[in-house]
C-alpha positions in Angstrom: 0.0 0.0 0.0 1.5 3.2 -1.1 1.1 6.0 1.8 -0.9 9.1 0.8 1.3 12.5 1.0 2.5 14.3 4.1 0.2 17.3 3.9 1.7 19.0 6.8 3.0 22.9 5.9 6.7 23.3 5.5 7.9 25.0 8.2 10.4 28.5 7.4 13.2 26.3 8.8 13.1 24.1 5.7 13.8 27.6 3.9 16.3 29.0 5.9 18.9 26.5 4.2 22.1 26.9 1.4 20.2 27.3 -2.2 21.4 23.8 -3.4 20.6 21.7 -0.5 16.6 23.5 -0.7 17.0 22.6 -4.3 16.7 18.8 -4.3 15.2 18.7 -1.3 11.7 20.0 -2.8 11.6 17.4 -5.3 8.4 15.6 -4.5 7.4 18.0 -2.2 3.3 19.9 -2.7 2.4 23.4 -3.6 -0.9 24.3 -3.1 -2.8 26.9 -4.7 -5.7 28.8 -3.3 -8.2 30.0 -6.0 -11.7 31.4 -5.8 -13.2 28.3 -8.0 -10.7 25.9 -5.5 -7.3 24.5 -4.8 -4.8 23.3 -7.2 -2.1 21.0 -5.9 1.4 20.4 -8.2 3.8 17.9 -6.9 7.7 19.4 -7.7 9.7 17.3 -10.8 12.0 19.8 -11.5 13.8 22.9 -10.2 17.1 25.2 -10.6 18.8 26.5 -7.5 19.9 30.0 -8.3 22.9 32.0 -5.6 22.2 35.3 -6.2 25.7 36.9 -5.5 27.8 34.2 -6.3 25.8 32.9 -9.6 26.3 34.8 -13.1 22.5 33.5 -14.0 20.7 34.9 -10.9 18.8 38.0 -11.2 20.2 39.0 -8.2 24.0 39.1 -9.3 24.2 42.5 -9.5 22.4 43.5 -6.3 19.0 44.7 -5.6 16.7 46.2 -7.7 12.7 47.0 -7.2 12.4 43.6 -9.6 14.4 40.7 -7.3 13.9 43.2 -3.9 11.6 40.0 -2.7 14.9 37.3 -3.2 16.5 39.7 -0.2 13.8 38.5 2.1 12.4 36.2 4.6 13.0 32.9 3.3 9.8 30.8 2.6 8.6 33.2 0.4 7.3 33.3 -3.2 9.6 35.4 -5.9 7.0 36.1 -9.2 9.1 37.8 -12.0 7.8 38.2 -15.7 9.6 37.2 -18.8 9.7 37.6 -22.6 6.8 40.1 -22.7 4.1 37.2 -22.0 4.9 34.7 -19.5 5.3 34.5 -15.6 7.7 32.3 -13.3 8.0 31.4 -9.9 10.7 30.8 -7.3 11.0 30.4 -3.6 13.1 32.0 -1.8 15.6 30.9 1.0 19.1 31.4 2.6 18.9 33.6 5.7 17.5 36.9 4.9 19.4 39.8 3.1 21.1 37.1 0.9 19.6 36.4 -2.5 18.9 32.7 -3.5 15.9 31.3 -4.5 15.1 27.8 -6.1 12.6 28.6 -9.8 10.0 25.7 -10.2 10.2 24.3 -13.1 7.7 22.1 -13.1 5.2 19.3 -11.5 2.1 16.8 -11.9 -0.6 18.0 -11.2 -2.2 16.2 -8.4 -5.2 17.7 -7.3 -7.7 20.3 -9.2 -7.2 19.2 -12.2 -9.8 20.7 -14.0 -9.5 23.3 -12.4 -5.8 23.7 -14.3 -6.7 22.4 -17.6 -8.9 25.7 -18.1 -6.0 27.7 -17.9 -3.7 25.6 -19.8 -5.8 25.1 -22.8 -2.9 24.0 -24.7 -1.7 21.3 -23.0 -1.8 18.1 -24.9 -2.4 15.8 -22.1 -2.4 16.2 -18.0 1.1 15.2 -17.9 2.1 18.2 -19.9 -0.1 21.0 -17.3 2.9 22.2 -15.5 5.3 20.9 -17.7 8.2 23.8 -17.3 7.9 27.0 -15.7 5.4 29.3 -17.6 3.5 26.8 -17.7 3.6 25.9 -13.8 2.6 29.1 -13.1 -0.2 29.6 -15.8 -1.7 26.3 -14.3 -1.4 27.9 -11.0 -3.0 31.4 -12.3 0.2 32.7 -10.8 1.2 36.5 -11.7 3.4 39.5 -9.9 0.0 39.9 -8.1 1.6 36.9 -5.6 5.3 38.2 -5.5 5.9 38.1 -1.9 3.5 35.7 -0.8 4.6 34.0 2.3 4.2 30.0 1.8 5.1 29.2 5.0 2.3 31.2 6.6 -0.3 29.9 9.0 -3.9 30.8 8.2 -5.5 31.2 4.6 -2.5 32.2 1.9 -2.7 32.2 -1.8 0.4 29.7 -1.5 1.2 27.2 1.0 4.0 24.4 0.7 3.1 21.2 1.8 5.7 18.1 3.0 4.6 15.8 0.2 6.8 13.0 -0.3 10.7 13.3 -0.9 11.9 12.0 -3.6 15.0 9.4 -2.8 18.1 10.3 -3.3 18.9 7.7 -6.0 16.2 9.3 -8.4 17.4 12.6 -8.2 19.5 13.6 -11.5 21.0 17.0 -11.9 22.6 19.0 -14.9 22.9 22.7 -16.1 20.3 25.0 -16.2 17.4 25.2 -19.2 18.1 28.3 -21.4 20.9 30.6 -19.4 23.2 32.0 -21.1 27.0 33.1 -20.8 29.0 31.4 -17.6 25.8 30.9 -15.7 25.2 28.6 -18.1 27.9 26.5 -17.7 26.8 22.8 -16.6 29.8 21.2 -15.0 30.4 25.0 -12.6 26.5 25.3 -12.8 24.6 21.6 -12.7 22.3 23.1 -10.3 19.0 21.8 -12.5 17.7 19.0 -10.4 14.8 16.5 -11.5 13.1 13.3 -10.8 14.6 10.7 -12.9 11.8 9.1 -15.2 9.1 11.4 -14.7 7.3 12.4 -17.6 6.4 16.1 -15.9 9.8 16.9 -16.5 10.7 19.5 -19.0 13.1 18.6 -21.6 16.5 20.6 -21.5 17.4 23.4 -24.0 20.2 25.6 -24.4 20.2 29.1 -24.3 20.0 30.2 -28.0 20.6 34.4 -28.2 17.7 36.2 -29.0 18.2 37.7 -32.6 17.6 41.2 -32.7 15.2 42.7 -35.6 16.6 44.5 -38.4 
């Protein structure tokens, strides 16, 4: 008999940890969404640990700005930023506080509300492509800079909550470089810090970054 998921919250503690040991660590674990029309629950396949000051790919490299200023705080909490004109991605946040790092999630199988999801992810061939990679995650999630900030580790009603889930064994945890970053964040053997479930069809296949071309 396989046991059901540990829906206890993670606690701030679970947060308050390096960037790559959070990393793998929330493989298998459950974030739960809050909507009006009811929850939708994604178990984690696939992340990328980002350092902030000691990482070339983090948006925080450079320091803060009004965009990353929620990677600088508490940890536990949720970092929304938008990309390419159209699409939204989320991260959470940990390392003590005043030290950017925060973990993107990448994406997850959609255990719960799954109607619920397939209305906002029109698209999607099949179920197991819902919150496969990280627009889509968050699209699936009806996730926007509306949430940046949102505490996950809060107690009481929250748009975002992270749940224990089930941790996915060492042995089927792979890790590589990072989908689509370019220049020497990009750089898989100083940079494997993409870690997935090995096997899982949720998980979204790896590209390189290719440089945007610029229009004539």
């Amino acid at each position: 008999m396989i046991a059901s998921p540990d829906r206890t919250p993670l606690r701030r503690e679970f947060f308050d940890r390096p960037v790559l040991d959070v990393a793998p660590d929330l493989l298998g674990r459950i974030l739960v969404r809050t909507t009006p029309d009811g929850p939708i629950a994604v178990r984690l396949t696939e992340v990328e640990a980002y350092d902030g000051p000691n990482d070339p790919g983090s948006h925080a490299y450079r320091g803060r700005t009004a965009r990353n200023e929620v990677m600088f705080g508490p940890p536990g909490h949720v970092y929304v930023y938008f990309t390419y004109g159209m699409w939204h991605c989320m991260n959470l946040v940990c390392g003590p506080e005043g030290r950017a790092s925060a973990v993107l999630l990448r994406a997850g199988e959609v255990v719960e509300g799954t109607e619920l999801a397939r209305k906002r992810r029109l698209s999607a061939r099949s179920d197991k492509e819902l919150a496969k990679g990280p627009a889509r995650l968050a699209t699936a999630l009806e996730v926007d800079r509306a949430l940046d900030g949102t505490d996950a580790c809060a107690s009481g009603e929250t748009p975002l909550r992270m749940l224990t889930g089930t941790p996915v064994p060492p042995d089927q945890v792979r890790s590589g470089p990072r989908t689509g970053v370019a220049g020497e964040g990009g750089y898989g053997d100083v940079h494997p810090w993409r870690f997935w479930v090995a096997n899982d069809p949720t998980v979204s296949p790896y590209r390189a970054h290719a440089p945007r071309r610029r229009s004539s």
